[in-house]
RODO-2510 file (C-alpha; in nm, 4 decimals, decimal comma):
residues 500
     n   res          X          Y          Z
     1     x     6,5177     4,9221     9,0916
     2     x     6,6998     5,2511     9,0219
     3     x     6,9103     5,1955     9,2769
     4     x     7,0157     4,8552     9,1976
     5     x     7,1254     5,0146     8,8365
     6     x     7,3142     5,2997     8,9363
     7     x     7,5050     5,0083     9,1562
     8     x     7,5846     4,8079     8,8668
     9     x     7,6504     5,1105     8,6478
    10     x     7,8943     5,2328     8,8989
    11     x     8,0445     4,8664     8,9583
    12     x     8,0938     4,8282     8,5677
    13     x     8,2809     5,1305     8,5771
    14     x     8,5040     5,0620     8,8653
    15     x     8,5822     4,7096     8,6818
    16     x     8,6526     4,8913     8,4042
    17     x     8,9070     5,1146     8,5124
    18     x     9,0455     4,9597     8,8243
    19     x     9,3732     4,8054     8,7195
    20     x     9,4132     5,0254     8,4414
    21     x     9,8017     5,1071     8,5158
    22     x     9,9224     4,7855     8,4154
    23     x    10,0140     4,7869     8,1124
    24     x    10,1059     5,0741     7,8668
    25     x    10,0250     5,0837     7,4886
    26     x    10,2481     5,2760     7,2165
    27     x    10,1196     5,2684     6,8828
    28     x    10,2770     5,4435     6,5606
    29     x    10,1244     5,4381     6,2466
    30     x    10,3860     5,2619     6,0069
    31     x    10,3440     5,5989     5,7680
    32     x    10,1614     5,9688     5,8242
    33     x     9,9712     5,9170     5,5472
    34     x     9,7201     5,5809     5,5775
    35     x     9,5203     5,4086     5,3052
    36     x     9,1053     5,3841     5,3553
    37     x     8,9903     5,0578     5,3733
    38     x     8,8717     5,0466     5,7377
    39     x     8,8270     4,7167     5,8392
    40     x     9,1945     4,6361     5,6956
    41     x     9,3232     4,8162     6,0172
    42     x     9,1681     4,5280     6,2065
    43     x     9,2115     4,2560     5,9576
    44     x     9,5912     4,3419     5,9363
    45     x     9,6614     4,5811     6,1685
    46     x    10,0368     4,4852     6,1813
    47     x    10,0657     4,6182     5,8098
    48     x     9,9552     4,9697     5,9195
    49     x    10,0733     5,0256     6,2768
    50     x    10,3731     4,9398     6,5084
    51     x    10,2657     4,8366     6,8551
    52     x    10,4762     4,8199     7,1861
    53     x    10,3464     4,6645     7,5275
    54     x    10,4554     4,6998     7,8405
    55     x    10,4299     4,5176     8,1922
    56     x    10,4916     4,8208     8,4444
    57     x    10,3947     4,5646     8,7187
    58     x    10,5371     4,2923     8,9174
    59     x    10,3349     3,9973     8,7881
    60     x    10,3209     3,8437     8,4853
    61     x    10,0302     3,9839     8,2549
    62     x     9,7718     3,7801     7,9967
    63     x     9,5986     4,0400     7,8083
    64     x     9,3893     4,1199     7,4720
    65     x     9,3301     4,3903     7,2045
    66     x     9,0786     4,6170     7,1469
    67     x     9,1033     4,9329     6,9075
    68     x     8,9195     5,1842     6,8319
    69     x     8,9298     5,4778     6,5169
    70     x     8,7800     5,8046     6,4912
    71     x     8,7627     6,1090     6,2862
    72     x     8,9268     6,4059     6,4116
    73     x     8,9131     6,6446     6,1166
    74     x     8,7436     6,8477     5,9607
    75     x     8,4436     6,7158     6,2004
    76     x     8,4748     6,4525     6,4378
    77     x     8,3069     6,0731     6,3300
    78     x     8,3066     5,7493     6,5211
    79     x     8,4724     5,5108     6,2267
    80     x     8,5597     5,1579     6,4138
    81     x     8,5567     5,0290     6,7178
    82     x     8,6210     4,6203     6,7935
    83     x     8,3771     4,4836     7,0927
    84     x     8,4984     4,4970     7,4402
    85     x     8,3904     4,1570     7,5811
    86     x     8,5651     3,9636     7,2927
    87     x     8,9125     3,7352     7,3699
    88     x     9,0738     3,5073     7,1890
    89     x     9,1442     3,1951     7,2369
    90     x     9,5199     3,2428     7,3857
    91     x     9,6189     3,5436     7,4996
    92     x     9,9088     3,7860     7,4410
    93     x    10,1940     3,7175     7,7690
    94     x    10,4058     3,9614     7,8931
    95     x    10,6248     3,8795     8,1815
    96     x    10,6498     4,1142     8,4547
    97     x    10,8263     4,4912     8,3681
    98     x    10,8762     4,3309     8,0485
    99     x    10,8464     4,5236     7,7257
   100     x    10,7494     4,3428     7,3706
   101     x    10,7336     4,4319     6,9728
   102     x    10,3920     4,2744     6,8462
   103     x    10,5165     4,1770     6,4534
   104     x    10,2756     4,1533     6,2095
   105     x    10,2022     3,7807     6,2771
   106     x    10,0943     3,8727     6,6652
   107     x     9,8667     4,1458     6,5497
   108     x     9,6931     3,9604     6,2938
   109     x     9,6259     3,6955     6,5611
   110     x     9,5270     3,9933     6,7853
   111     x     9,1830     4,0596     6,6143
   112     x     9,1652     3,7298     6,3528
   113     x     8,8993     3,5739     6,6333
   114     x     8,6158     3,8611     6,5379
   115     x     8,3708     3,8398     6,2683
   116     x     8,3162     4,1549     6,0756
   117     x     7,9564     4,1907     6,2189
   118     x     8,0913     4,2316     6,5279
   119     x     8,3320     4,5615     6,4504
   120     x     8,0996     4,8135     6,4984
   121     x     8,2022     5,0541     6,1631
   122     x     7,9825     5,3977     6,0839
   123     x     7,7376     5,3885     5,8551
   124     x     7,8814     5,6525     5,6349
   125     x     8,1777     5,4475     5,5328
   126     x     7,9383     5,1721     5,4108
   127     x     7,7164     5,4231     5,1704
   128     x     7,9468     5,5268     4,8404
   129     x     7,9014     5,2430     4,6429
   130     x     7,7576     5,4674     4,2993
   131     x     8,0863     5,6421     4,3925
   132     x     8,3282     5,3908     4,4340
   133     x     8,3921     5,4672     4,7793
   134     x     8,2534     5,1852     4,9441
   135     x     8,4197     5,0695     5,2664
   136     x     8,6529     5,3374     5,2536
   137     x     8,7458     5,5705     5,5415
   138     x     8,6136     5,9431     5,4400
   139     x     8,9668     6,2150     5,3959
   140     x     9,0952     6,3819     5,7063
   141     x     9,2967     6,3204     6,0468
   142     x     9,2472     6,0327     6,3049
   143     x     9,3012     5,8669     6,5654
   144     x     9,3128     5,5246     6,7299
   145     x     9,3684     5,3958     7,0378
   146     x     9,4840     5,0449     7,0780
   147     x     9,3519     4,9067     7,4534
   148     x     9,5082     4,6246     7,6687
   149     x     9,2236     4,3831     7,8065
   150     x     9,2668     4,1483     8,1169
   151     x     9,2539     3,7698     7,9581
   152     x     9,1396     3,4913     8,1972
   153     x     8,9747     3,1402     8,2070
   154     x     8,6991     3,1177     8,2148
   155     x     8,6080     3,4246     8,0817
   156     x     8,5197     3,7453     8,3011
   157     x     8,1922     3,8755     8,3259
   158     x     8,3221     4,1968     8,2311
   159     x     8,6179     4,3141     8,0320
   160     x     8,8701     4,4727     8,2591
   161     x     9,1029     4,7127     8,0956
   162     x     9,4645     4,6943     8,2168
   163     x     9,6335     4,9406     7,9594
   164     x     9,6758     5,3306     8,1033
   165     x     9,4046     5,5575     7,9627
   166     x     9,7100     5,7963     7,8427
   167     x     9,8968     5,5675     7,6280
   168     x     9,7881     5,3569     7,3226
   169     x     9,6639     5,6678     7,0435
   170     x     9,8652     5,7734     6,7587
   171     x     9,7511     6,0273     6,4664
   172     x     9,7199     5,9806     6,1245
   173     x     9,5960     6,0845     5,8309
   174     x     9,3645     5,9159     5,5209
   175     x     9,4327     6,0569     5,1669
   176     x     9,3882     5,9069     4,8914
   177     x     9,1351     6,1376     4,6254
   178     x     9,3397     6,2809     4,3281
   179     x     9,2016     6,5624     4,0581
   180     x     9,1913     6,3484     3,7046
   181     x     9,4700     6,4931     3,4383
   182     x     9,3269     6,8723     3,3144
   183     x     9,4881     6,9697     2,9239
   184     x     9,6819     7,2973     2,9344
   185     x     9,7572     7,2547     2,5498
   186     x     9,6621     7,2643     2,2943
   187     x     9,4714     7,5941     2,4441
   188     x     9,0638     7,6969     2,3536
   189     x     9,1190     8,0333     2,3096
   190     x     8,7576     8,2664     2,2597
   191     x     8,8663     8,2234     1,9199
   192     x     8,7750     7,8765     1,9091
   193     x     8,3982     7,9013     1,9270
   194     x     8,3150     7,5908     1,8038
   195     x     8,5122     7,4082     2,0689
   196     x     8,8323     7,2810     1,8744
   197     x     9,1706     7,3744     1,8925
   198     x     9,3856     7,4472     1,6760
   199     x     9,7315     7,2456     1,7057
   200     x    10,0394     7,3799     1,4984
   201     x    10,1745     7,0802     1,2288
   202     x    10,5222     7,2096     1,3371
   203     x    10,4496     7,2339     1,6995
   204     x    10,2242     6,8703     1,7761
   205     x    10,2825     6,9080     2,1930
   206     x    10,0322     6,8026     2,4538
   207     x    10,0623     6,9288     2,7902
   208     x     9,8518     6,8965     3,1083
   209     x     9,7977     6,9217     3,4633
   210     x     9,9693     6,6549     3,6802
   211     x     9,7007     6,4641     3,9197
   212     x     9,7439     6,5143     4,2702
   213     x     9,6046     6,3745     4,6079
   214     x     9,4245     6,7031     4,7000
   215     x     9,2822     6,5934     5,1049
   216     x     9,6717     6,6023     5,2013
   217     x     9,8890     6,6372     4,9621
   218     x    10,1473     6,4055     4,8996
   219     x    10,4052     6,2140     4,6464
   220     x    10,2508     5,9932     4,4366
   221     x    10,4189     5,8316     4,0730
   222     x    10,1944     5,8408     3,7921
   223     x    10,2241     5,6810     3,4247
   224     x    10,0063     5,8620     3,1719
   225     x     9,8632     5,7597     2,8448
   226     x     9,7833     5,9729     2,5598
   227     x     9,4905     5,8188     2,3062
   228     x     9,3892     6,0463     1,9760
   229     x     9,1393     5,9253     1,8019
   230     x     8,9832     6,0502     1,4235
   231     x     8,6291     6,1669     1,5413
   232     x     8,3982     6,0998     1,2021
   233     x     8,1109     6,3544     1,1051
   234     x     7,7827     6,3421     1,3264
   235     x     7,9289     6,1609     1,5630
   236     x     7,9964     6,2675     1,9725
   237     x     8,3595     6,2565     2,0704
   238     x     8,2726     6,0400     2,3942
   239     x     8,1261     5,7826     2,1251
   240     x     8,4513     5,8303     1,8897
   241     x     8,7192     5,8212     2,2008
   242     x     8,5248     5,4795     2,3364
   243     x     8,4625     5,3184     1,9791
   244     x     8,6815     5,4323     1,7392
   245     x     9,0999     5,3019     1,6726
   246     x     9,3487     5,5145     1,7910
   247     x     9,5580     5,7105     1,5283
   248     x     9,8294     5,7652     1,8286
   249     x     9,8641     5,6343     2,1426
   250     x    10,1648     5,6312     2,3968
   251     x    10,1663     5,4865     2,7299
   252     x    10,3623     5,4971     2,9900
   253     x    10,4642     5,8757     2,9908
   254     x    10,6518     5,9750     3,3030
   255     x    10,5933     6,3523     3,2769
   256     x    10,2524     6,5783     3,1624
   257     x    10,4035     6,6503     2,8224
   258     x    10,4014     6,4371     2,4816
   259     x    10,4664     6,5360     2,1919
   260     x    10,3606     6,3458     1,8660
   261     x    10,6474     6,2701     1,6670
   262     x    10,6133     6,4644     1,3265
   263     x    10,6157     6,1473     1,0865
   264     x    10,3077     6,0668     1,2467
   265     x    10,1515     6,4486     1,0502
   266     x    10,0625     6,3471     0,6969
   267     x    10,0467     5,9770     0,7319
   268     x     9,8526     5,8983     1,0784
   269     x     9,7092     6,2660     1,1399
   270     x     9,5768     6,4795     0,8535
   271     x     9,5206     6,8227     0,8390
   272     x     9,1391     6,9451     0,8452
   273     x     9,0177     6,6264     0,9627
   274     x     8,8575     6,6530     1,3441
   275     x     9,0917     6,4551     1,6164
   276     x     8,9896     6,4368     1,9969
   277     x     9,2899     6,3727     2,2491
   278     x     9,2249     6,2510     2,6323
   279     x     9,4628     6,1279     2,9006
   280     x     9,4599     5,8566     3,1399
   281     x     9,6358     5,8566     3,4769
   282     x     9,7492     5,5555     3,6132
   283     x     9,9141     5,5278     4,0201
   284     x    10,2391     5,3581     3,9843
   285     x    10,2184     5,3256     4,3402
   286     x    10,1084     4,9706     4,3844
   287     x    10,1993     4,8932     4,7403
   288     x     9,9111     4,8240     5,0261
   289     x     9,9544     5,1677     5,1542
   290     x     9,9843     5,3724     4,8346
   291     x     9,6110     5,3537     4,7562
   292     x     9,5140     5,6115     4,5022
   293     x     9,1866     5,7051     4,3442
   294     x     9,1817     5,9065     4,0952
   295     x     8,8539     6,0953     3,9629
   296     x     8,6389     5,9724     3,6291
   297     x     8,8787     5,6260     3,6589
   298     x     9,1772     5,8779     3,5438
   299     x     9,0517     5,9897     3,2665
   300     x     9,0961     6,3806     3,1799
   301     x     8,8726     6,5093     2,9685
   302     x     8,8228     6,5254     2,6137
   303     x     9,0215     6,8170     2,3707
   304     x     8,8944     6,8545     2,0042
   305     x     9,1504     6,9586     1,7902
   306     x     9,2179     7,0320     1,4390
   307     x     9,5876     7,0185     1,2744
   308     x     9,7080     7,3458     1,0647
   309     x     9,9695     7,4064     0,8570
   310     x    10,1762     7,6888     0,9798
   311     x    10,2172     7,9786     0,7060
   312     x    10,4924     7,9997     0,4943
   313     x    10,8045     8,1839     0,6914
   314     x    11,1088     8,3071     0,6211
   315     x    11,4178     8,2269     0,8587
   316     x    11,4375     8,3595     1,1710
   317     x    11,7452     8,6148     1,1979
   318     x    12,0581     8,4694     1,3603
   319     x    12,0149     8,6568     1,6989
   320     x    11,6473     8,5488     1,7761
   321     x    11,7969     8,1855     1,8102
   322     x    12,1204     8,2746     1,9456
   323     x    12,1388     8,3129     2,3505
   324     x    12,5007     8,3296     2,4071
   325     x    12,4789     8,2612     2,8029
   326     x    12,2960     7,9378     2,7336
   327     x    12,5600     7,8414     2,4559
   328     x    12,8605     7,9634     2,6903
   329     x    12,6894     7,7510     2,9683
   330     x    12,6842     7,4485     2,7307
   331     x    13,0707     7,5486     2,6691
   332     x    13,0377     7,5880     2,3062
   333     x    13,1218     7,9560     2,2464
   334     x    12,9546     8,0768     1,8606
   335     x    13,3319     8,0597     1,7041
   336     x    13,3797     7,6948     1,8240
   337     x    13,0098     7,6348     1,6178
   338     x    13,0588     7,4498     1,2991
   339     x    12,9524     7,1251     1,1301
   340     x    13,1271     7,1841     0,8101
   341     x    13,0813     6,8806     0,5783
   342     x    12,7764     6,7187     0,6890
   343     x    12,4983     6,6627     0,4790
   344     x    12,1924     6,8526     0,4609
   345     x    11,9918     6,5326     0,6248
   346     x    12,2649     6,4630     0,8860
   347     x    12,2288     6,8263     0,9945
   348     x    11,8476     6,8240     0,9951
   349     x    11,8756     6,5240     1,2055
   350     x    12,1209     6,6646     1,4198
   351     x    11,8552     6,9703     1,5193
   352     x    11,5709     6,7153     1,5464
   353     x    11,7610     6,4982     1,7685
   354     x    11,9038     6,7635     2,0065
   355     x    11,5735     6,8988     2,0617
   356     x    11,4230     6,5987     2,1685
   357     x    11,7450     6,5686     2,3631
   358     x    11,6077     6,9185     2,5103
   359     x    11,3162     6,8837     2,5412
   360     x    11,3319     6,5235     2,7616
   361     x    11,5914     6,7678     2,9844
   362     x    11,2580     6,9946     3,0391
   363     x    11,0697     6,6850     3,1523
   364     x    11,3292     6,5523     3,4060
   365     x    11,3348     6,9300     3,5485
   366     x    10,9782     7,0140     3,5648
   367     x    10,9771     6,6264     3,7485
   368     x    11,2311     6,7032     3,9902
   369     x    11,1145     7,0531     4,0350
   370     x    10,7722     6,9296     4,1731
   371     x    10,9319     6,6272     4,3487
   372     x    11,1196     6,8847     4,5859
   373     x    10,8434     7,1292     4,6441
   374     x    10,6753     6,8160     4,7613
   375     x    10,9197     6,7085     4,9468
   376     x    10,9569     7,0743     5,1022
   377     x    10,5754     7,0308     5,1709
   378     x    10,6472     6,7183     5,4294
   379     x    10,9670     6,9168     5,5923
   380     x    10,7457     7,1583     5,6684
   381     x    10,4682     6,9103     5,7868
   382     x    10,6777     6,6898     5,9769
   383     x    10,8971     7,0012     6,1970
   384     x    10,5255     7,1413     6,2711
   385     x    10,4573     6,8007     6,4516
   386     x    10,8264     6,8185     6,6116
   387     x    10,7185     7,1986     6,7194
   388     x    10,4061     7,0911     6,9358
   389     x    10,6486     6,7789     7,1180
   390     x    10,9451     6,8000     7,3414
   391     x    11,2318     6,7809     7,1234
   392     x    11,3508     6,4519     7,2844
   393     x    11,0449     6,2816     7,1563
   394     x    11,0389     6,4119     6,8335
   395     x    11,4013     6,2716     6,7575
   396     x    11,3281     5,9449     6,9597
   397     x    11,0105     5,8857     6,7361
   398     x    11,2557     5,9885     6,3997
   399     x    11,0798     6,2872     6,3103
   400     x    11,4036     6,4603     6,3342
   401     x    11,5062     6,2019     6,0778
   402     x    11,2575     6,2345     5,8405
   403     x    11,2612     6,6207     5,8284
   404     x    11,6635     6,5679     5,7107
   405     x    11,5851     6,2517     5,4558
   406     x    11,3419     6,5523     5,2885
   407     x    11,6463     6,7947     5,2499
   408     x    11,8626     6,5165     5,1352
   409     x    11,5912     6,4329     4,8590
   410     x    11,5469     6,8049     4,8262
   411     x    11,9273     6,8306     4,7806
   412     x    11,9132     6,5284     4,5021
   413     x    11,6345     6,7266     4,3115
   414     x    11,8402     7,0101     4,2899
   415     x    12,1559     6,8391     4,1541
   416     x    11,9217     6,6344     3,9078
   417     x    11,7797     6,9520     3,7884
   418     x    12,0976     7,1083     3,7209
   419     x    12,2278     6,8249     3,5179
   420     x    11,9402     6,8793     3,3328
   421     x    12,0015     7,2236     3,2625
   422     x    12,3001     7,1424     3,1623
   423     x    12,2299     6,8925     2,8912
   424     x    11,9379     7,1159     2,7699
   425     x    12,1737     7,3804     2,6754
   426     x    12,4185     7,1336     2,5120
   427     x    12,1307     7,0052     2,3329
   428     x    12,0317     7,3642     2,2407
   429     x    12,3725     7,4437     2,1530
   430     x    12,4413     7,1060     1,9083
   431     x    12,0931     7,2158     1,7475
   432     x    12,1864     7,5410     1,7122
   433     x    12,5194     7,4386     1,5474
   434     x    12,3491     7,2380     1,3299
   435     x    12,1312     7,5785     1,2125
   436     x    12,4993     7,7554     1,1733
   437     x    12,6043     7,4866     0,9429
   438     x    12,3269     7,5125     0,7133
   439     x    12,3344     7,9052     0,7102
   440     x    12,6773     7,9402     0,6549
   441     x    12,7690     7,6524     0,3641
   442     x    12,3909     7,6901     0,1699
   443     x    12,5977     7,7454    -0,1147
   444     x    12,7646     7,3858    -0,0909
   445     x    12,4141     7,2426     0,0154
   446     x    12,2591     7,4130    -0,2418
   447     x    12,4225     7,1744    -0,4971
   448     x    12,3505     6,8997    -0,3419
   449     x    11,9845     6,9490    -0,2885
   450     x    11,7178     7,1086    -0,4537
   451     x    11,5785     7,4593    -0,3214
   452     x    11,2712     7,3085    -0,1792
   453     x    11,4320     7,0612     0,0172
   454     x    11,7025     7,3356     0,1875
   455     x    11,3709     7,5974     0,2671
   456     x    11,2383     7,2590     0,4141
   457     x    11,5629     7,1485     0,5731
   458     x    11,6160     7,4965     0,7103
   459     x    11,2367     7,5910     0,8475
   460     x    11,2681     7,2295     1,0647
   461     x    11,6191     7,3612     1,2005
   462     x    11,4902     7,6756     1,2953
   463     x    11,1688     7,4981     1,4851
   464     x    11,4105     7,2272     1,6040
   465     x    11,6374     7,4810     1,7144
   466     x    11,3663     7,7163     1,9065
   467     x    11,2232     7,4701     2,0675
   468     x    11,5590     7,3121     2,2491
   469     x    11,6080     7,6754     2,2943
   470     x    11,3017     7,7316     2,4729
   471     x    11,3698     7,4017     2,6892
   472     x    11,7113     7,4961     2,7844
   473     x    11,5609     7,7953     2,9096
   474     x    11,2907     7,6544     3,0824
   475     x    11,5657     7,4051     3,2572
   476     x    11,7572     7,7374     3,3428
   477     x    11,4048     7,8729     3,5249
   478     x    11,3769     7,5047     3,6787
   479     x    11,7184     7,4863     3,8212
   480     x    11,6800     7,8666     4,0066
   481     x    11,3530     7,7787     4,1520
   482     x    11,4563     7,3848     4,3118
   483     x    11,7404     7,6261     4,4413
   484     x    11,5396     7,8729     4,6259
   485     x    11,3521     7,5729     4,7725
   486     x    11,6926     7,3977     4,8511
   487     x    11,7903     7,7443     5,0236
   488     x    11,4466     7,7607     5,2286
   489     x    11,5507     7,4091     5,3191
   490     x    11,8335     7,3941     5,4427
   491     x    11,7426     7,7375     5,6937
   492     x    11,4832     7,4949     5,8151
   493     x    11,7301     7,2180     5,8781
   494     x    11,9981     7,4487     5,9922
   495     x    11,7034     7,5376     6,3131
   496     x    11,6440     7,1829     6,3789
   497     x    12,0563     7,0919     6,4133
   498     x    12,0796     7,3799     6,6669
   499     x    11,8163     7,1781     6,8801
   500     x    12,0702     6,9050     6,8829
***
């Protein structure tokens, strides 16, 4: 009886292998970076991989599909695998040293005959459901292989693999986990024992930490949304944030900075009463293989904050809101500064405006900033691949290509953030001419207004104005550092062109 076993054992494996030169496999995964929903890969594999077949022999070929996925970091996991003995009702033909492009159509077709019960899937990717991970591939690197099976009619007893045991795997990775939104400001300081922040009437700016896709680290587009709500005596701020109407909310922000617009303090927000503040982060990535999931549904957590009046002050001296570099870079030198004539409101609008002028400058650089070190991220991914392949490969597969698409979006940061720089010190320097204006003709504005409304006129120019200041600054420190990434860039680049 033992005998007769080790026969068929040895009989099934010859089968098996025997013709297994026929017909070789080249997969690609469409992108490096895959979403997690396992059984997609079979249900519509053509959306997530490219696959090539070829007839190395003389004859005419009928063939199936199998594939297969597994884990190979951070520990190794059988994920998927489709049965062996399994064909479809017609098969795939490839004439003889013929080579063909399955579309999307042909691999759906490919694997559209099995039943989920039959794709054998690990148990592990069936078990998050109090997570929300159900069904979803765990983070780290695969691999599948895509096999070529022997078709025939009537079926064969055993499935006969015709595709070369070399060929068919490609590499990928599964990503998808991003860190919810984290508040920078306002900042709980020891002094804040109770918990609550305190948040400047003059200086109403919410900052926080961007969410990212932490497994591998990657480019997604978020849209934020900042709720504050009043938060009534006794009662928790989870309660308040869930039940209670929002005092402000903005959605859609683009960048991890809002600031609430100061007609809002007094009328919608009051100081001493207790506000609580939380963010929501939203993927604007909506496509099939942009899947994000972001931790506690988006939500950051939950600042307390108080609003305070900021103590009486006198004016800031003239040179602690000058910067004479910025306003030479803006080409407004301090003699060419005037806005003689203009009323005491058009000039306090003028500072107002230019530093929200400067301000959304800040934004776009801090954006573009990030977008390149990203994008410096996958150079350097993507020419550590090229370094373990012959070079040949690596530009036949495009790798070369994509490494050079990085620097060219690297190179289209940097411009971006310089433009940006730029109009945050014009901004600075308009708001700072509006300040000049106001110092230099109070005795003219002084008629026209009362003394109360110049000190406030004048103490929202000198916020208005060190505040663009501060932006066109931070623009300035934006601009050098996308530049020493576009410099580490193109050395990278400037390797890769000698290969060529």
């Amino acid at each position: 009886m033992k005998k007769y076993l080790l026969t068929l054992v040895t009989l099934l494996f010859s089968t098996l292998c025997m013709k297994g030169q026929d017909i070789v496999v080249t997969v690609a995964p469409v992108q490096q970076v895959l979403p997690p929903q396992a059984l997609m890969y079979v249900a519509n594999a053509g959306k997530y991989f490219n696959v090539t077949l070829t007839n190395v022999s003389g004859q005419s070929q009928q063939i199936y599909l199998g594939m297969s996925l597994e884990r190979v970091m951070p520990h190794y996991m059988d994920a998927l695998s489709t049965p062996h003995g399994i064909q479809p009702s017609t098969p795939i033909t490839i004439a003889p040293n013929a080579t063909i492009h399955l579309n999307m159509l042909d691999l759906k077709h490919s694997f559209s005959h099995l039943s989920s019960r039959s794709i054998s899937v690990a148990s592990d990717i069936f078990s998050g459901y109090a997570s929300g991970s159900y069904g979803l591939l765990p983070e780290g690197q695969y691999r599948v292989k895509i096999t070529a099976y022997k078709w025939a009619s009537p079926k064969l007893a055993y499935p006969v693999v015709l595709s070369n045991a070399s060929s068919g795997t490609a590499t990928f990775f599964v990503s998808y986990k991003a860190q919810a939104p984290e508040f920078l400001t306002p900042v709980l300081t020891s002094l804040n024992k109770d918990g609550i922040a305190e948040v400047d009437a003059l200086n109403t700016q919410f900052t926080w930490k961007e969410s990212i896709v932490t497994g591998f680290p990657r480019q997604v587009r978020y849209a934020y949304t900042l709720k504050v709500v009043e938060v009534l005596k006794g009662q928790p701020k989870d309660y308040a944030m869930e039940h209670n109407p929002a005092v402000y909310l903005r959605r859609n922000i683009l960048a991890p900075l809002c600031i609430i617009p100061p007609h809002y303090i007094g009328n919608r927000l009051e100081e001493g009463k207790l506000y609580a503040a939380q963010v929501t982060a939203t993927s604007k990535s909506h496509g099939a293989l942009d899947f994000v999931m972001v931790e506690n549904d988006g939500k950051s957590d939950i600042r307390l904050f108080r609003i305070v009046s900021t103590k009486e002050r006198t004016v800031e001296p003239d040179d602690t809101l000058a910067d004479n570099e910025l306003l030479a870079a803006a080409g407004l030198p301090a003699e060419a500064l005037d806005a003689k004539g203009a009323s005491l409101e058009d000039l306090r609008m003028m500072a107002e405006d230019n530093m929200y002028a400067a301000l959304d400058a800040e934004i776009l650089a801090r954006a573009n900033d990030s977008i390149a070190k990203s994008k410096f991220d996958d150079m350097l991914r993507i020419m550590g691949r090229i370094k373990n392949m012959p070079y040949p490969t690596a530009k036949k597969d495009g790798h070369t290509q994509d490494a050079k698409d990085a620097y060219k979006e690297i190179e289209s940061c940097a411009e971006h953030t310089r433009q940006s720089a730029d109009d945050a010190a014009a901004a600075y320097a308009n708001a700072y001419k509006a300040f000049k204006a106001i110092q230099e003709e109070r005795g003219r504005l002084k008629k026209e207004a009362d003394g109360n409304e110049l000190g406030e006129a004048t103490d929202e120019c000198v916020t208005a104005v060190s505040k663009a200041k501060h932006a066109a600054l931070e623009c300035k420190a934006r601009y050098e550092a996308v530049k020493i990434t576009e410099m580490m860039a193109k050395k990278r680049i400037s390797s890769l062109n000698k290969l060529e």
